[in-house]
C-alpha positions in Angstrom: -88.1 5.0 240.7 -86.7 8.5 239.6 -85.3 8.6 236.4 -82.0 11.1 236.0 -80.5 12.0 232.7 -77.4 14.0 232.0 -77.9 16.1 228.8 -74.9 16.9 226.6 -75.0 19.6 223.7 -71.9 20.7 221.5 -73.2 21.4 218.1 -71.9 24.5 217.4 -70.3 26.9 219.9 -72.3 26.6 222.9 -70.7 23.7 225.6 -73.6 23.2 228.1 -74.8 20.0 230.2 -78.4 19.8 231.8 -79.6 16.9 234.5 -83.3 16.6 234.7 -85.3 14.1 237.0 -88.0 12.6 235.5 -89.0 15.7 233.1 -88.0 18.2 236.0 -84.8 20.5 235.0 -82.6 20.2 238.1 -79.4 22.0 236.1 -78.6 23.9 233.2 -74.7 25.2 232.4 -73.7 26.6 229.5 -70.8 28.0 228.6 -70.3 30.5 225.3 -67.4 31.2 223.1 -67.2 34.8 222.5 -63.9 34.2 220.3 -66.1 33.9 217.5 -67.2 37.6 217.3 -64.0 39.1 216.1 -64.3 36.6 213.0 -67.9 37.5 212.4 -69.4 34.1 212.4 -68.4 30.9 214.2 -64.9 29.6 213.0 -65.3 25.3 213.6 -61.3 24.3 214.6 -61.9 27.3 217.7 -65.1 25.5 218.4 -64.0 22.4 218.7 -60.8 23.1 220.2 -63.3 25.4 223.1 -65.5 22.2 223.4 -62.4 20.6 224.6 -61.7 22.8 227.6 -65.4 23.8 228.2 -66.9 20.1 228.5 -65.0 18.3 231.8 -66.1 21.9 233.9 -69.5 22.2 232.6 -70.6 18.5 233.3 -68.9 18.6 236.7 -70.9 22.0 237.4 -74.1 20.6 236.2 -74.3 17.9 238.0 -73.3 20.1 241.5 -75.9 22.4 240.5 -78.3 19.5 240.2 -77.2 17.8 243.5 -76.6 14.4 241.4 -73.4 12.3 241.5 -72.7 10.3 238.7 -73.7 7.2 240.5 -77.1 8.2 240.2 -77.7 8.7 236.8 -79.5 6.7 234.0 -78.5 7.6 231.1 -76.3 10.0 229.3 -78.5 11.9 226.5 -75.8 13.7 223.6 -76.5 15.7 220.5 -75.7 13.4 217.7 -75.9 15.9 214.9 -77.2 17.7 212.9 -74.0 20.3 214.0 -70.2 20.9 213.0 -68.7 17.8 213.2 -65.5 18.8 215.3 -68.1 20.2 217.9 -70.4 17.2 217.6 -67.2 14.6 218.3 -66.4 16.1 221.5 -69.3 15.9 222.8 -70.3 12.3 221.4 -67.1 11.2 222.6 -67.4 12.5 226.2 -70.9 10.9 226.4 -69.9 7.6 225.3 -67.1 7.5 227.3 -69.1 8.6 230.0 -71.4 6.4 229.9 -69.5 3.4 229.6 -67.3 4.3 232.1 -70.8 4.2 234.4 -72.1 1.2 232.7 -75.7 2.9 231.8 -77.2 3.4 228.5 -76.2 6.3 226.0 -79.4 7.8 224.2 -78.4 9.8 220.9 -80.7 13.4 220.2 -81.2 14.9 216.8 -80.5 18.7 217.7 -83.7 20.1 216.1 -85.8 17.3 217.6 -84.5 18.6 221.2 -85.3 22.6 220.3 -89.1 21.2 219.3 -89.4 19.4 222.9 -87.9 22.2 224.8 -91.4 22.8 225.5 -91.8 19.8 227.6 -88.9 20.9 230.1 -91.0 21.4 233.4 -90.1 24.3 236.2 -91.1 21.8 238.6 -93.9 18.7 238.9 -96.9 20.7 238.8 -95.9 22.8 235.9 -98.4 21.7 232.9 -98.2 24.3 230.5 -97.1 22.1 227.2 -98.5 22.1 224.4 -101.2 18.9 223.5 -100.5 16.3 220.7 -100.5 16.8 217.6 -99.4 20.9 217.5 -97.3 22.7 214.7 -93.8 24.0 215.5 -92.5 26.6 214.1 -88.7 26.0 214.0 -86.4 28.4 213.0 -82.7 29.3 213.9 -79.3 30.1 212.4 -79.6 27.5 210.0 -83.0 25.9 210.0 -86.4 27.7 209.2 -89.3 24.7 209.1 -92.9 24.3 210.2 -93.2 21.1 211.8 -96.3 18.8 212.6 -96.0 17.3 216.1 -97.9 13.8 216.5 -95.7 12.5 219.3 -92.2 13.1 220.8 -90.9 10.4 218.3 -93.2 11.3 215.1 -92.8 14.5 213.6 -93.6 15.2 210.2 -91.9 18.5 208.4 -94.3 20.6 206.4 -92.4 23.0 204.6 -88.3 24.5 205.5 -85.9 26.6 203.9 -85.4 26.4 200.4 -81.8 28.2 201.1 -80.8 30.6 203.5 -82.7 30.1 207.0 -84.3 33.1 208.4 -81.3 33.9 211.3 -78.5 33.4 208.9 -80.0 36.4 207.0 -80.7 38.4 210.2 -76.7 37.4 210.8 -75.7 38.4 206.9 -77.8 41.6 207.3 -76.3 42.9 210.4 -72.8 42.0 209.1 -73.0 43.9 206.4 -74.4 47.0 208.5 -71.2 46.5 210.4 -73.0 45.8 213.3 -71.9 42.8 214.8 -72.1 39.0 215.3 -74.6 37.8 216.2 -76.7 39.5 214.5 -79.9 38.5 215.9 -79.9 40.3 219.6 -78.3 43.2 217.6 -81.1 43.6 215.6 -83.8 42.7 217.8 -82.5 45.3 219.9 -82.1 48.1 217.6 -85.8 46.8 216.0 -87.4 48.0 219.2 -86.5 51.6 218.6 -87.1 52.0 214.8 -90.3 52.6 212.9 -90.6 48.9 210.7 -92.5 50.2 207.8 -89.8 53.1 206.9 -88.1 50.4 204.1 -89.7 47.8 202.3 -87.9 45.0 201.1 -88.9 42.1 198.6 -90.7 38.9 200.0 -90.2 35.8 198.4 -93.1 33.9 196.3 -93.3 30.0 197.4 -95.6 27.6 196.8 -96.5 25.5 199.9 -95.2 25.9 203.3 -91.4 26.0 202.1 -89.3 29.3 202.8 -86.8 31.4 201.0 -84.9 34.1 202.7 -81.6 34.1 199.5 -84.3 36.9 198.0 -84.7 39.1 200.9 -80.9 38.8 201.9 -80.1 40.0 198.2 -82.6 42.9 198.1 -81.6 44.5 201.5 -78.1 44.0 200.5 -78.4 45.6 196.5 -81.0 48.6 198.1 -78.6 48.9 201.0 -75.7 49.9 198.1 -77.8 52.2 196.5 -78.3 53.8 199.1 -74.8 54.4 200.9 -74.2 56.1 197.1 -75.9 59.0 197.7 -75.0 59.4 201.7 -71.6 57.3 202.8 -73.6 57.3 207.1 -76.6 55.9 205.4 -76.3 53.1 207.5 -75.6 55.2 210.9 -78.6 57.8 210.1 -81.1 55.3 209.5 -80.0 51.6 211.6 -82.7 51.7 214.5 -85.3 52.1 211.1 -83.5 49.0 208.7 -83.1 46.6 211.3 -87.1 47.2 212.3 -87.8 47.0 208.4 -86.1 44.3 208.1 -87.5 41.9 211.3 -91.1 42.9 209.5 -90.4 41.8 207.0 -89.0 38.6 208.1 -91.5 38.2 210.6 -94.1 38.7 208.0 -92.6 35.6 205.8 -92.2 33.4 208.7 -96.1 34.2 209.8 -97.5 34.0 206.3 -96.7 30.1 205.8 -97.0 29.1 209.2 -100.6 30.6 209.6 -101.6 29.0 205.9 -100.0 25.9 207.6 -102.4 26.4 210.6 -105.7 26.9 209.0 -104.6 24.0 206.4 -104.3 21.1 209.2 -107.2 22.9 211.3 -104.5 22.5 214.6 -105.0 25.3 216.8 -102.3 24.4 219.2 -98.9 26.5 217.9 -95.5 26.5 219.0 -92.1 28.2 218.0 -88.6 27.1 218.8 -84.5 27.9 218.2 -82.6 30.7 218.4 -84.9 33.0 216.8 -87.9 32.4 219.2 -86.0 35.1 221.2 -87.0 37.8 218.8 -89.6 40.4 220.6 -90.8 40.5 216.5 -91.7 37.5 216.6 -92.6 36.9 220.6 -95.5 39.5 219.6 -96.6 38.0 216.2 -97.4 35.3 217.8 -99.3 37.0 220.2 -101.6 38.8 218.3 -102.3 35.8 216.2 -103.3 33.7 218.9 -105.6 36.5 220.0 -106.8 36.9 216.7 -106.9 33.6 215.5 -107.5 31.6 218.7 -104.5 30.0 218.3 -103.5 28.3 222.0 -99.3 29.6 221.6 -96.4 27.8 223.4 -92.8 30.5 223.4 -89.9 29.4 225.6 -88.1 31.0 228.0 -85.2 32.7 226.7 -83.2 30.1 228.4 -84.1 27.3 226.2 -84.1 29.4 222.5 -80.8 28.9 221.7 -79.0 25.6 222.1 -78.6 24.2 225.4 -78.7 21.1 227.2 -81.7 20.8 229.1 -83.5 20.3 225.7 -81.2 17.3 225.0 -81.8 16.0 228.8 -85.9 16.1 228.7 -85.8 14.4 224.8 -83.6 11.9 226.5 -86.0 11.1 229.1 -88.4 10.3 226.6 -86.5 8.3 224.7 -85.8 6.4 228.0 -89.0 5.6 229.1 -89.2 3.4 225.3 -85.9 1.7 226.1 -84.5 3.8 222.5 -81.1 3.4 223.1 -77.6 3.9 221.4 -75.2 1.4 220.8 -71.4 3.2 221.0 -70.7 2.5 217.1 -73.3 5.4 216.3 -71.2 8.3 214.7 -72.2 11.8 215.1 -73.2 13.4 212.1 -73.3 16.9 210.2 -76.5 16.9 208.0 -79.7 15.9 208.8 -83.2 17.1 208.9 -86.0 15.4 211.9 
């Protein structure tokens, strides 16, 4: 018998709901709040407040989309935390009520567990390209930056993270401050593509372990940055295309440096990167070349399933499934948490 799970995800300021069948994606929906970019960053009570008028349509389109009624689902999967907790409570609230309205089980998702098992959404049945057991994640967003060892779905062991700032909250400082725009990370990216990314050099932190700091970089671009708009006030306009590829290298670079030491440490060739910044071309190609150079067998999502979405919460919820790991209705969501 099929299993169907609805997926629910309101963490931050995306409102999306997925239905998979089995660990087949039948529907993805997302809906964005763009009220956020005059504020230059996303601004919780508008979040939450979005999250109320965004989650009744997007459930009801997901599960048209899917060709599912209500009836035939399993379970209701929901992003417990980590998150903002006016977000999270919408969407925990809707699942549970949901679900009990339906009399089937509710199945709680840490977030960055789902972006780690994004990889095992499947295009259809006879899509296998997943990575195997155990394989190292490399994790990073707008607020998390952590190497990850995989053993299973349910055990994975963090390595090294952030010390600080997380690598896409200093793409997003960075690109504020260059008046650029928010997000900063697809701003960036973009401009990256057409700049030369060894015109600036800025500092790179020194960490022991696998454990990152990004407070360093942030400060350096932002002191040199000020130097320089001294001497010529359109600093920034002459030479943006040329910082923001100076300034993915370098990131890039940091990012890379740990997680190969953390490759060649555990001897586990089979590498994969998730969250938000996963959609960065910088990155897309490091990868690339060290899988070539290194042997390293690489897993990158489709740009679909970088940021945060539901379909990532659906196919962690149809895992959980399968071992009966339920939640009882008590469980409150939750701001804080690491896997």
């Amino acid at each position: 018998m099929d299993t169907i799970i609805l997926g629910i995800e309101s963490s931050c300021d995306d409102t999306s709901a997925a239905v998979v069948r089995n660990d087949v994606l039948l529907s993805n929906v997302t809906a964005s709040q763009a009220v956020h970019e005059a504020y230059g960053g996303v601004v919780p009570e508008l979040a939450s407040r979005a999250h109320q008028q965004n989650i009744v349509p997007v459930v009801h389109e997901a599960l048209k989309r899917a060709g599912v009624t209500k009836e035939e689902l399993s379970a209701v999967a929901f992003t417990r935390g980590p998150g903002l907790m006016g977000s999270l409570l919408v969407g925990v609230s809707f699942a549970k009520g949901f679900a009990r309205s339906l009399g089937i089980p509710m199945i709680d998702v840490n977030h960055l567990q789902g972006h780690v098992l994004a990889h095992f959404i499947k295009s259809s049945e006879d899509d296998d390209n997943q990575p195997k057991f155990p394989f190292i994640c490399l994790l990073v967003s707008g607020g998390n930056s952590q190497i990850i060892r995989v053993n299973a779905y349910n055990d994975m062991q963090v390595l090294g993270q952030t010390i600080d700032d997380a690598a896409g909250e200093a793409i997003d400082k960075c690109s504020k401050v260059m008046g650029l725009g928010y997000p900063g990370g697809p701003i960036i990216d973009k401009l990256a593509r057409q700049g030369n990314p060894r015109a600036f050099a800025f500092s790179k932190p020194h960490i022991a372990g696998y454990d990152y700091s990004f407070s360093g970089l942030k400060t350096s671009f932002l002191y040199s940055l000020r130097e320089w708009i001294k001497d010529d006030p359109d600093f920034i306009e002459h030479h943006k295309t040329d910082l923001a590829a100076s300034l993915e290298k370098t990131i890039v670079d940091i990012l890379m440096d740990k997680l190969r030491k953390a490759v060649k440490d555990t001897g586990i060739r089979e590498v994969a990167v998730a969250g938000g910044v996963s959609a960065n071309n910088g990155l897309r190609n490091a990868f690339r070349e060290h899988a070539e150079k290194y042997g390293w067998n690489i897993y990158i999502p489709p740009f679909g399933y970088t940021t945060d979405n539901a379909a990532m919460i659906a196919i962690t919820g149809y895992y959980k499934y399968r071992d009966k790991d339920f939640c009882t209705i008590d469980k409150p969501a939750y701001s804080r948490v690491t896997i």
